[in-house]
KEKEDO-651178 format. One line per 8 residues: number of its first residue (from 1); their letters; for each residue y, x, z of N, C-alpha, C. Coordinates in steps of 0.1 Angstrom, whole numbers, plus 5000, padded with zeros to 4 digits. Last residue first. Layout:
// residues N
NUM = a = Y:X:Z:Y:X:Z:Y:X:Z | ...
END
This chain:
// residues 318
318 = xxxxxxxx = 5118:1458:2343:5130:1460:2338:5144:1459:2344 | 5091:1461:2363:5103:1453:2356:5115:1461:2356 | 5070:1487:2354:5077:1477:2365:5088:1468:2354 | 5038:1479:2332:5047:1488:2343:5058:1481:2352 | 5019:1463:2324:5029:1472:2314:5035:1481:2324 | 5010:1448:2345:4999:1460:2340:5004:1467:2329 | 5030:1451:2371:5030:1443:2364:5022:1454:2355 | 5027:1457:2409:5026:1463:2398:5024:1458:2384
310 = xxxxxxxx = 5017:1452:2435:5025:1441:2426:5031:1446:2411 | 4987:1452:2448:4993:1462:2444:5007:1451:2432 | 4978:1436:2470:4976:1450:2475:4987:1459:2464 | 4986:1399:2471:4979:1411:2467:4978:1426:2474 | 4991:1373:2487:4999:1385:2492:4988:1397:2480 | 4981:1348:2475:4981:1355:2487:4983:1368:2484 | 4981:1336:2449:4976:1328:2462:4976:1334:2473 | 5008:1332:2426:4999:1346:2436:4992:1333:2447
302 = xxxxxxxx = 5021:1330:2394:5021:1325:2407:5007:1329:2419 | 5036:1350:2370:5024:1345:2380:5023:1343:2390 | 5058:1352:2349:5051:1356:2362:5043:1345:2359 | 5082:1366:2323:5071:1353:2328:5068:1357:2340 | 5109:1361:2300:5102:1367:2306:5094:1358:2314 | 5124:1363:2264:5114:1357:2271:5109:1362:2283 | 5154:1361:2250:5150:1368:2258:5136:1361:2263 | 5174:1355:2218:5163:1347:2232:5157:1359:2236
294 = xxxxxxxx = 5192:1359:2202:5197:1367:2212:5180:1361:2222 | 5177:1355:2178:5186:1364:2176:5189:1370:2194 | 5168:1330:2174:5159:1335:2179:5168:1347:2185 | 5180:1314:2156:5190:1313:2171:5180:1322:2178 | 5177:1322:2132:5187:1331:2134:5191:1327:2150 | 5146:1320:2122:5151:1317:2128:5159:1320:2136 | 5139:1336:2098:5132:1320:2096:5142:1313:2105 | 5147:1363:2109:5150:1355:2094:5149:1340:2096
286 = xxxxxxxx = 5134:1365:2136:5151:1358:2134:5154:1355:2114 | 5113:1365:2126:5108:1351:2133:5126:1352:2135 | 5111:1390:2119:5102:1379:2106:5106:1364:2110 | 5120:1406:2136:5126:1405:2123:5122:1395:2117 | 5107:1390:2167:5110:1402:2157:5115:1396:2147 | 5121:1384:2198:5120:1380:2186:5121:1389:2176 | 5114:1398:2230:5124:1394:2220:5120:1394:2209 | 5105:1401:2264:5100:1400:2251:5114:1390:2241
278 = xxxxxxxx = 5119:1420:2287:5121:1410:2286:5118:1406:2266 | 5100:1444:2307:5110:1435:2301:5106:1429:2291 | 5071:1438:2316:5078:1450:2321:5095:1449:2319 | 5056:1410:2325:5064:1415:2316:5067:1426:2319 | 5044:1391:2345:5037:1394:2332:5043:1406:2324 | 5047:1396:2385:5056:1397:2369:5046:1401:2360 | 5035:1374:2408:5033:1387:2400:5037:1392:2387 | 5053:1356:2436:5051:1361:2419:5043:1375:2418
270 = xxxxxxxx = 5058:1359:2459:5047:1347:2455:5050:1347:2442 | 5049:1387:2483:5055:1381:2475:5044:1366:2471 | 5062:1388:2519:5046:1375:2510:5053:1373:2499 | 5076:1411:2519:5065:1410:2529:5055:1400:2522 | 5086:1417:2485:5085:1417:2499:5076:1413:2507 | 5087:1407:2451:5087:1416:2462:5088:1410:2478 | 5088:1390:2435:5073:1396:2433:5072:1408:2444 | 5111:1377:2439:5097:1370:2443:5086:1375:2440
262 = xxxxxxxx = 5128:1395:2424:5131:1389:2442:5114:1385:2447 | 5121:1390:2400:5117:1402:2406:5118:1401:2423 | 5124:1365:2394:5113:1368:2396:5113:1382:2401 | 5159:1366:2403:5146:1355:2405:5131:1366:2407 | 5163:1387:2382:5168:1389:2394:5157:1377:2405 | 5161:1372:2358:5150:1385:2362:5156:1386:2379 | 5176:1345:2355:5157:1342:2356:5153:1358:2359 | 5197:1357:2362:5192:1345:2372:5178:1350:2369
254 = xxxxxxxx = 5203:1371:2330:5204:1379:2348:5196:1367:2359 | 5196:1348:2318:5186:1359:2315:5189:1369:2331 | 5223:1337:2319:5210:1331:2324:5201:1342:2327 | 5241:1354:2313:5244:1348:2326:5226:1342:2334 | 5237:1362:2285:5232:1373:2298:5233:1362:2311 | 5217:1337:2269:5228:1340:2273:5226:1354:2285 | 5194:1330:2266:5202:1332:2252:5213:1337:2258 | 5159:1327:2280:5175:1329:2276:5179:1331:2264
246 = xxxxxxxx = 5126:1313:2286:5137:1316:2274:5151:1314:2274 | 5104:1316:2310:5115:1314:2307:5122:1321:2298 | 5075:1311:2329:5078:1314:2316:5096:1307:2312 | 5048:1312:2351:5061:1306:2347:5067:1312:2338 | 5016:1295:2358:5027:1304:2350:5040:1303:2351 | 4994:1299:2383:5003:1290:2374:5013:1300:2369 | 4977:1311:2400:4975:1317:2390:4985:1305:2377 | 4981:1281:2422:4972:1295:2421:4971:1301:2407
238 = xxxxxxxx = 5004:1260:2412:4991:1264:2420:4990:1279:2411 | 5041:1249:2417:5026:1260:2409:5017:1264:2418 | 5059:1240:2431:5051:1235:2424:5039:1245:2415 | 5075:1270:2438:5067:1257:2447:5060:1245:2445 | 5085:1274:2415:5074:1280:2417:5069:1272:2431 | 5104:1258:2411:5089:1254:2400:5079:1268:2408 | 5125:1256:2429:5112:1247:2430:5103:1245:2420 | 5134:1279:2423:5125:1283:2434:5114:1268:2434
230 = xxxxxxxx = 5149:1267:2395:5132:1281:2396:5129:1282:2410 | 5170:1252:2401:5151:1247:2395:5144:1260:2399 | 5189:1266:2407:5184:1253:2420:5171:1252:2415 | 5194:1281:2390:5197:1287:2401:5183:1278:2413 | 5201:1260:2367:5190:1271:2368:5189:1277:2380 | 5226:1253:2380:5211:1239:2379:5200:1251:2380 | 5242:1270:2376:5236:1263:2392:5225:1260:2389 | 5242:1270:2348:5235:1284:2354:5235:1276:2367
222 = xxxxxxxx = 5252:1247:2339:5237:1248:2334:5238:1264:2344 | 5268:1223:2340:5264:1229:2353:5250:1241:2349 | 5282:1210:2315:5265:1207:2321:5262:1218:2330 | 5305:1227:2317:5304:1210:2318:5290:1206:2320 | 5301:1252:2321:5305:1249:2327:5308:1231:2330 | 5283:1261:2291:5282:1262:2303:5285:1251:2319 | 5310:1249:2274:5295:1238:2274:5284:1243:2286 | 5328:1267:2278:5331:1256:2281:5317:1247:2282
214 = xxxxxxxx = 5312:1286:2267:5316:1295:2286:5322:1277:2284 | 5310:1283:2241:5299:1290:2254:5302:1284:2264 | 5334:1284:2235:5328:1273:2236:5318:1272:2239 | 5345:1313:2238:5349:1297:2249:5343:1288:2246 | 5331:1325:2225:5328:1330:2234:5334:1317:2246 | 5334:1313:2199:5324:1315:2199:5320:1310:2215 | 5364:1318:2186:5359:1310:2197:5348:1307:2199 | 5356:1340:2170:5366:1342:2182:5365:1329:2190
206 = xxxxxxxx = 5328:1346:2160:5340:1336:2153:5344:1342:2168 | 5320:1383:2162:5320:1371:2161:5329:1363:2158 | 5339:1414:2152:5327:1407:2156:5327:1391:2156 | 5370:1419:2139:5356:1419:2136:5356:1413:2151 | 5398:1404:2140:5391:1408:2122:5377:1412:2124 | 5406:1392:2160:5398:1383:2154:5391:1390:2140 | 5420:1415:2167:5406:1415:2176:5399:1403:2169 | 5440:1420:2156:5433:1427:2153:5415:1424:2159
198 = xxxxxxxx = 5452:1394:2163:5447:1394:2149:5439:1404:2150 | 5447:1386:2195:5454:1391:2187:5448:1392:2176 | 5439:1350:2206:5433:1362:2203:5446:1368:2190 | 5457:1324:2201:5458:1332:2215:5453:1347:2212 | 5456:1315:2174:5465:1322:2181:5470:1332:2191 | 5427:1313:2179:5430:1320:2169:5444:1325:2169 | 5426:1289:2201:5425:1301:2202:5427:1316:2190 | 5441:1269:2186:5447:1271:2194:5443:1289:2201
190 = xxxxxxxx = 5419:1264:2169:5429:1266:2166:5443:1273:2173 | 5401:1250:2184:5398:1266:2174:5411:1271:2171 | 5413:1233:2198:5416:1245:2201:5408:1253:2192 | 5416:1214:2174:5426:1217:2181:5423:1229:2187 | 5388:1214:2171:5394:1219:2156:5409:1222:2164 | 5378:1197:2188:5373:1211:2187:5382:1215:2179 | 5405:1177:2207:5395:1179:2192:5391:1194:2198 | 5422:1172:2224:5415:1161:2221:5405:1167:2214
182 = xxxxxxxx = 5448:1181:2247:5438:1188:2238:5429:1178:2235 | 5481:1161:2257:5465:1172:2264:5457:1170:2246 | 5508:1176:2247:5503:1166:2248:5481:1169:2252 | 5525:1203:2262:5534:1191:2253:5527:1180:2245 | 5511:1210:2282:5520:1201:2286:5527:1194:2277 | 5486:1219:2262:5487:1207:2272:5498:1200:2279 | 5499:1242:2263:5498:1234:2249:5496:1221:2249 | 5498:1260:2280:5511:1254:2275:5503:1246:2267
174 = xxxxxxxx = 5471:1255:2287:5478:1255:2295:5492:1251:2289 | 5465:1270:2267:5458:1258:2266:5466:1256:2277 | 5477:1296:2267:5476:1288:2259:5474:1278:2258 | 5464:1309:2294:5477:1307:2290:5482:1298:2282 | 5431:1310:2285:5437:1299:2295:5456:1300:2295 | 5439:1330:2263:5436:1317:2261:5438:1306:2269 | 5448:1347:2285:5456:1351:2274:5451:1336:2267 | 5423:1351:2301:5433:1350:2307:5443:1342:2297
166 = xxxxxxxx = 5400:1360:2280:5402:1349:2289:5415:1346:2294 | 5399:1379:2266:5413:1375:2260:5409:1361:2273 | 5370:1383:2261:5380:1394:2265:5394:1390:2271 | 5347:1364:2280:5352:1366:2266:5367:1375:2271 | 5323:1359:2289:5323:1373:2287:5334:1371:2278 | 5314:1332:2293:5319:1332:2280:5321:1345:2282 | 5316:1329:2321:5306:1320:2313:5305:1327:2297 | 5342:1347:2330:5327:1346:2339:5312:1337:2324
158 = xxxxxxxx = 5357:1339:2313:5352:1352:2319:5342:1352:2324 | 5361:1307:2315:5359:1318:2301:5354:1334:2302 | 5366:1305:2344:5353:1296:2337:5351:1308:2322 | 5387:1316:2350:5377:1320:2355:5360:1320:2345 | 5407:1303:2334:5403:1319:2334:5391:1324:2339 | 5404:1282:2343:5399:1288:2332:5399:1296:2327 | 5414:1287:2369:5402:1283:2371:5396:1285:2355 | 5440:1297:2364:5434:1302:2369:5416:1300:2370
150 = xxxxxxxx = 5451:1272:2355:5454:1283:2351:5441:1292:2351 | 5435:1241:2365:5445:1252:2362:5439:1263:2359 | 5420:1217:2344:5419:1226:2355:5429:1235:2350 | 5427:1199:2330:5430:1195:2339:5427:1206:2348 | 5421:1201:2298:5434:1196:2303:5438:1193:2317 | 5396:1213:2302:5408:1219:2295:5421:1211:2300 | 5374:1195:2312:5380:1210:2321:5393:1214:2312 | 5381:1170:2294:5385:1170:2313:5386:1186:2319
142 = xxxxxxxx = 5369:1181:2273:5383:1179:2274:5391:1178:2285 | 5343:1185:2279:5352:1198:2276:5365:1191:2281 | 5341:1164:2311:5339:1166:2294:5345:1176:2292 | 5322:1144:2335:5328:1154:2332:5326:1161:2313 | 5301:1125:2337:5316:1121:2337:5325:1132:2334 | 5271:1115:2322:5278:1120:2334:5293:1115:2331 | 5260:1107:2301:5263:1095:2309:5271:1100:2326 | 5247:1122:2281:5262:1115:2281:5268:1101:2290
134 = xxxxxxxx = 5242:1156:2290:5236:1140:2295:5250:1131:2292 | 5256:1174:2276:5242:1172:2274:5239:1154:2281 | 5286:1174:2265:5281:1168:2274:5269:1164:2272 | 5308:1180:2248:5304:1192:2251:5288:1186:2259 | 5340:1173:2241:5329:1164:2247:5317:1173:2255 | 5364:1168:2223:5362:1174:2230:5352:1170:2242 | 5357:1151:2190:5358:1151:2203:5354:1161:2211 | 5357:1174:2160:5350:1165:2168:5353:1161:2182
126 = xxxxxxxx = 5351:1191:2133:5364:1184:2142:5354:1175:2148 | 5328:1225:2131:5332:1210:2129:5341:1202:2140 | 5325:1246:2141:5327:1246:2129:5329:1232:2126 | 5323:1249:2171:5336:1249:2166:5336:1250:2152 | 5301:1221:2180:5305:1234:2176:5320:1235:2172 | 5301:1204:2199:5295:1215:2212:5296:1232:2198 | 5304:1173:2199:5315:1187:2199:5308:1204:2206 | 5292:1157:2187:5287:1157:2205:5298:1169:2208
118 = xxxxxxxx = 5293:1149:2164:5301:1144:2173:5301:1152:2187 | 5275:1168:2149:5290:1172:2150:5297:1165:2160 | 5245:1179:2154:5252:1163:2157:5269:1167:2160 | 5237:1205:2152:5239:1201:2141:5243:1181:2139 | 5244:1213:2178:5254:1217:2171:5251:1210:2159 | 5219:1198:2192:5233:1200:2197:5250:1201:2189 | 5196:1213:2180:5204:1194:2172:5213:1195:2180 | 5198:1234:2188:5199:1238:2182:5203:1218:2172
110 = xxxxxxxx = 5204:1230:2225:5193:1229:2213:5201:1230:2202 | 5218:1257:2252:5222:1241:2240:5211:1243:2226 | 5199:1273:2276:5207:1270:2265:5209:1254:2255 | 5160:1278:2277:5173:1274:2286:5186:1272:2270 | 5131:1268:2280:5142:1270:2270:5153:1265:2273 | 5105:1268:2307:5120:1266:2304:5128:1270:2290 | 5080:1259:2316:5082:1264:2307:5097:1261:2312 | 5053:1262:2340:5064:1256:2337:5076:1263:2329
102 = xxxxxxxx = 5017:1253:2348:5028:1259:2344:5041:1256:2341 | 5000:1240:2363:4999:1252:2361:5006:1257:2354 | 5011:1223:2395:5014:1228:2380:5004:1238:2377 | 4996:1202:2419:5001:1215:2418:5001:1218:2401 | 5013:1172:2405:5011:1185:2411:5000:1189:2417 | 5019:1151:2396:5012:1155:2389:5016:1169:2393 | 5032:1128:2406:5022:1128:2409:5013:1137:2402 | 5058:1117:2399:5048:1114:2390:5034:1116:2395
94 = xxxxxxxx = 5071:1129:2424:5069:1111:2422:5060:1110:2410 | 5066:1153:2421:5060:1149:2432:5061:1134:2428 | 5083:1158:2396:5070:1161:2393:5060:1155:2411 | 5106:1150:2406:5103:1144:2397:5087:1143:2398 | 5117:1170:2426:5110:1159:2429:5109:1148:2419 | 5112:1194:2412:5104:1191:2424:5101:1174:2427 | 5135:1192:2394:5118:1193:2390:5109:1190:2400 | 5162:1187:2394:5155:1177:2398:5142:1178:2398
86 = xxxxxxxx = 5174:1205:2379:5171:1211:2392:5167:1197:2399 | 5167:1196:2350:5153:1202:2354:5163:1207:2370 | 5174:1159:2347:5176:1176:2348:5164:1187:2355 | 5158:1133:2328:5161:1144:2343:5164:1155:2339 | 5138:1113:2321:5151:1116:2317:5155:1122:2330 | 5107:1121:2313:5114:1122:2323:5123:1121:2317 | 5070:1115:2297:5082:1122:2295:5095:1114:2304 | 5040:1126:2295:5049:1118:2302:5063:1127:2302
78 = xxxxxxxx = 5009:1132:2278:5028:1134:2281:5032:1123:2289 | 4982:1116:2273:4984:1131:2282:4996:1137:2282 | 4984:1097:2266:4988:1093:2278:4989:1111:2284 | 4992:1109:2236:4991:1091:2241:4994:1097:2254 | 4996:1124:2212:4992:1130:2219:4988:1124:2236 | 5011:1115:2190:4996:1114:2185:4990:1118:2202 | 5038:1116:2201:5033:1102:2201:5020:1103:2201 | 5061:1137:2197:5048:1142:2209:5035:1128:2209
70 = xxxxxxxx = 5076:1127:2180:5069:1136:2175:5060:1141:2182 | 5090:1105:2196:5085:1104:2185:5072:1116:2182 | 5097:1120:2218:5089:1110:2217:5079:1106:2211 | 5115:1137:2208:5106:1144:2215:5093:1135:2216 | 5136:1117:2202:5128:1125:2194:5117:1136:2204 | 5140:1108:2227:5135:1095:2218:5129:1108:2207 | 5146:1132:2241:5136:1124:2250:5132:1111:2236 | 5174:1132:2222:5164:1143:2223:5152:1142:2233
62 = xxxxxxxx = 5190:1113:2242:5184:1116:2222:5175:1124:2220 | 5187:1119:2265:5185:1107:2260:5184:1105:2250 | 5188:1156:2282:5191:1143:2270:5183:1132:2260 | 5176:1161:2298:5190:1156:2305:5199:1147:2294 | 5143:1162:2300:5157:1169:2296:5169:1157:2303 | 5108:1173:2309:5119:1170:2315:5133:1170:2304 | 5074:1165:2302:5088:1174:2297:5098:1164:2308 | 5044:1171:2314:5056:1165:2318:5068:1172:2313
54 = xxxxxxxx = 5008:1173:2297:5021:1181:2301:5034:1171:2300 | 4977:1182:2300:4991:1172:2301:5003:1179:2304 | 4944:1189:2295:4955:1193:2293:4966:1183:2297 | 4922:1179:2284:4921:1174:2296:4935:1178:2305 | 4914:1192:2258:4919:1176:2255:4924:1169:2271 | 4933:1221:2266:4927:1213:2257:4925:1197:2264 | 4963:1237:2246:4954:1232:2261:4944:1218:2253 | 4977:1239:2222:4969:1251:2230:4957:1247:2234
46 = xxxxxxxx = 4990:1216:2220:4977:1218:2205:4970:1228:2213 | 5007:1218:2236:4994:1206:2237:4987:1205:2231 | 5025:1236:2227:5017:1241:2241:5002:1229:2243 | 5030:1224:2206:5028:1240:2203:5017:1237:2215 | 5050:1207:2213:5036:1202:2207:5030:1213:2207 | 5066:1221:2233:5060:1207:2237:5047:1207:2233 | 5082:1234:2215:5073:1244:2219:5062:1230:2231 | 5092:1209:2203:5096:1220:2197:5079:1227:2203
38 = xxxxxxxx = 5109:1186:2215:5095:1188:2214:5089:1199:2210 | 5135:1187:2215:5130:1177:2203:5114:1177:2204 | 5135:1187:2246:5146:1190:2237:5138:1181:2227 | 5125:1199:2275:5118:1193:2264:5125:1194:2248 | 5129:1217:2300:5138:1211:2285:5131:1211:2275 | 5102:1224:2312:5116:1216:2318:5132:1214:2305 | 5077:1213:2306:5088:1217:2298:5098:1210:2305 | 5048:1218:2328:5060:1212:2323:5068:1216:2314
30 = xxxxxxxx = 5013:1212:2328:5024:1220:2321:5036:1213:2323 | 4982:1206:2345:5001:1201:2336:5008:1211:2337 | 4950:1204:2335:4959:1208:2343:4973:1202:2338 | 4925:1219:2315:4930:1208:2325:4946:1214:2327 | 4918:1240:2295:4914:1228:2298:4918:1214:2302 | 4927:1266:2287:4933:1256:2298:4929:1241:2292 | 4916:1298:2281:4918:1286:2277:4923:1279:2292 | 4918:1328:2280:4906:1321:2282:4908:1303:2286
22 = xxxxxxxx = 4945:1330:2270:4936:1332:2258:4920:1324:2267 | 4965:1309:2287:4956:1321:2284:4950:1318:2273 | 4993:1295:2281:4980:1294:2281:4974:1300:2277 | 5017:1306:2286:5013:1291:2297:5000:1292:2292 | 5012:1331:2271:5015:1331:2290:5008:1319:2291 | 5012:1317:2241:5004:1324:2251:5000:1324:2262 | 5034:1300:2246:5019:1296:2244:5010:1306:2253 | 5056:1320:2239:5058:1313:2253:5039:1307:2256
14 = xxxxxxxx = 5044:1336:2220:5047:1342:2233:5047:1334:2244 | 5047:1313:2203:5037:1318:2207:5039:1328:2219 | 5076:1304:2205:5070:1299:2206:5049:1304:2211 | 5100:1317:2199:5093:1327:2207:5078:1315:2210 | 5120:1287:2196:5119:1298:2195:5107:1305:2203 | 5108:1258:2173:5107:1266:2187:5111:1280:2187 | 5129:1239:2156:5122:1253:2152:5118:1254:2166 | 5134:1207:2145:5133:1215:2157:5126:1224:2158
6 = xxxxxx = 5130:1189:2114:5122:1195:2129:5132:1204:2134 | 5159:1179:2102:5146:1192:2099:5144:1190:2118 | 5169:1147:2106:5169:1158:2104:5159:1167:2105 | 5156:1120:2104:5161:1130:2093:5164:1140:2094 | 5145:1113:2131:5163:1106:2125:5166:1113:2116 | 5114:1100:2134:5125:1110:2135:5138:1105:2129
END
């Protein structure tokens, strides 16, 4: 490992659970389509048993070496992918390790994201404008701020970031750029603390909270990608395969229910929803674990043919 504290899973048993029944899983593969440090990885391969395997996928190259490390006792039953999960289908067809029985998602920036100050993804530390899960793409916070207009970062902060003052900040960054472009996190913390009126920075969250969201969104493509992976993880799942997904954000958490509910309805649904809504982290597990705070968990079941009743055995979806 590289010193720092393990990697907490959020909702970790909830997610276990679903991908593995109480009447056990023997065989079969699991994916983690964001593997990350391994977190809910080792959780799921202590579940299943010794005939068990499971394929993580992430987009990041540091977090595939720690995930490595700490998945190691576990030899040939991991195989681990440097890939984005809207690449799932045809990762998991070249490995050769289809039909799934399950496929996990922990959507959102990992929690070593923010505690590697370089990679700039917080506003509590000076760092290159960077933001960039896979650092081998080409696109950076700093490229959407000093190059998209007006209007497009208006869009990006509203739409990604719910944030009020979008407009009023893309103004900002906009002049501020013409008299030299934006390089640091600590430049526009800065820059937005002006833009937001005083009265609006005196309560709720940091004030740039909501743009550094809605910018690390929009530089790792993360709600498309989501968009593009879940129809092909359920076209990888055999009969009675799970699917299981952890938000943090409304942007996501709207995709993954609107998704499974689409697919547990109409003429051939090919989900049966586990959930009635969307399981959340009690008091004991946001103490220990304050990113637990907003995760959302919901699940299905992958159907081998059309049922009689799609009725989820809590009641309807949420």
């Amino acid at each position: 490992m590289d010193g720092r504290a393990p990697h907490v899973p959020v909702l970790a048993g909830q997610a276990v659970g679903y991908l593995v029944p109480e009447t056990g899983r023997d065989e079969g593969v699991v994916v983690d389509a964001t593997i990350g440090a391994g977190g809910h990885a080792e959780r799921l391969l202590d579940a299943m048993g010794p005939g068990g395997k499971l394929l993580g996928l992430d987009r990041d190259e540091e977090a595939l070496a720690i995930a490595r490390d700490r998945l190691a006792r576990f030899g040939d039953r991991v195989r681990l992918v440097h890939a984005n999960f809207d690449d799932l289908e045809d990762v998991v067809r070249s490995e050769g390790w289809d039909p799934l029985a399950g496929v996990l998602y922990d959507l959102g920036v990992s929690s070593m994201h923010f505690d590697d100050a370089e990679r700039g993804f917080s506003y509590q530390h000076d760092a290159p404008l960077d933001m960039r899960m896979d650092r081998s793409q080409h696109l950076t916070a700093r490229e959407v701020l000093n190059t998209y207009p007006q209007r497009e970062l208006t869009r990006v902060l509203r739409t990604y970031g719910e944030e009020r003052w979008a407009s009023r900040i893309a103004q900002f960054v906009v002049r501020a750029r013409q008299r030299r472009p934006l390089s640091t996190t600590l430049e526009l913390v800065e820059l937005i603390r002006d833009a937001v009126p005083h009265a609006a920075r005196r309560v709720g969250p940091h004030p740039a909270r909501r743009t550094f969201q809605a910018l690390r969104i929009e530089v790792n493509g993360e709600l498309d990608a989501l968009s593009s992976s879940l129809p092909q993880a359920v076209a990888m799942l055999g009969a009675s395969g799970r699917l299981v997904a952890i938000s943090y954000h409304s942007g996501e958490d709207r995709i993954v229910k609107r998704f499974m509910v689409a697919e547990s309805r109409g003429e051939v649904p090919r989900l049966r929803l586990l959930v009635r809504s969307p399981l959340m982290a009690d008091e004991a597990e946001v103490v220990v674990n304050p990113r637990a705070t907003a995760a959302k968990l919901r699940a299905a079941e992958r159907l081998a043919s059309p049922p009689f009743d799609q009725t989820p055995p809590d009641g309807s979806a949420a």
